[in-house]
Each structure stands twice: as structure tokens, then as C-alpha cells.
N, C-alpha and C positions, 0 to 999 in steps of 0.2 A: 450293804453299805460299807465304804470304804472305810480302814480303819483309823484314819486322819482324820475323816468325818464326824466318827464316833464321839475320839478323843475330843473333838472340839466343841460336838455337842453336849458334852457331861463339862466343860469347864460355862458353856453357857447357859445351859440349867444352873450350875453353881450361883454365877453371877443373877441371873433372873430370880434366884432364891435368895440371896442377896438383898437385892432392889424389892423384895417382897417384904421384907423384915424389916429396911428400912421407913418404908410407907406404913407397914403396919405398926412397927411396936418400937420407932424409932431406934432401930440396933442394928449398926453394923459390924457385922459380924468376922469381915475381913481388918477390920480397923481394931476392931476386940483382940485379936487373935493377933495379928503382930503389930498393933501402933498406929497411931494415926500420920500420918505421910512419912513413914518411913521408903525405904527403898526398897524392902520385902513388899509391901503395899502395896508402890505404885510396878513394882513385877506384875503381882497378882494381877492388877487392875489391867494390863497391858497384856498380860495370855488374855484373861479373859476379853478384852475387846478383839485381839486377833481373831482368837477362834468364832469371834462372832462375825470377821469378817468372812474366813473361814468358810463358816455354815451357812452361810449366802450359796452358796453351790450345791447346797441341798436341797434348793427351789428350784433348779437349772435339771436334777434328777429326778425321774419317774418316779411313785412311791410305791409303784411293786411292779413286778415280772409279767404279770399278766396284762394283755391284750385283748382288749373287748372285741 
């Protein structure tokens, strides 16, 4: 896996870890951490939606080498 892939997909686990702790224990944890709408915030929120557009290209890629 390419390593633009990678990166993108550990920023979109972040975010889906995120949106998990939201629904569950009401806490967000990017808002905890630096503020609620600040401009570090709305950063974050914006890698992380890239990289989700991102990883859309890793449905486009085979998930391994091998050939049935």
C-alpha cells in the first residue's frame, strides 16, 4: 500500500474514532483538545475529511497480490 494511503488511512481511523466517542460518551475529542471552532479544529477536521476522500482509492486497489 502506497504510503499516501497509509497516512490517510491512520488520519481516517482517527476521525471514525472520533465520531465513535461522539455517539457513544458524547466527547469530542478533537474539540477537547484544541477548542471548539477554532481554526486548529476546523484544520483537523479538513485533513481528516481529505484523507477520507483520499482513501476512496483504496476501494479502486486489490487487497493483496495474489491471483486466484
Amino acid at each position: 500500500m502506497n504510503t499516501l494511503y497509509k497516512v490517510a488511512l491512520v488520519f481516517v481511523i482517527i476521525g471514525a474514532l472520533n465520531w465513535g466517542m461522539i455517539g457513544i460518551f458524547d466527547v469530542n475529542l478533537v474539540s477537547l483538545l484544541f477548542g471548539e471552532d477554532t481554526i486548529i479544529t476546523n484544520i483537523v477536521y479538513a485533513i481528516v475529511g481529505i484523507c477520507g476522500l483520499l482513501s476512496t482509492g483504496i476501494l479502486l486497489k486489490p487487497l493483496d497480490n495474489h491471483h486466484n
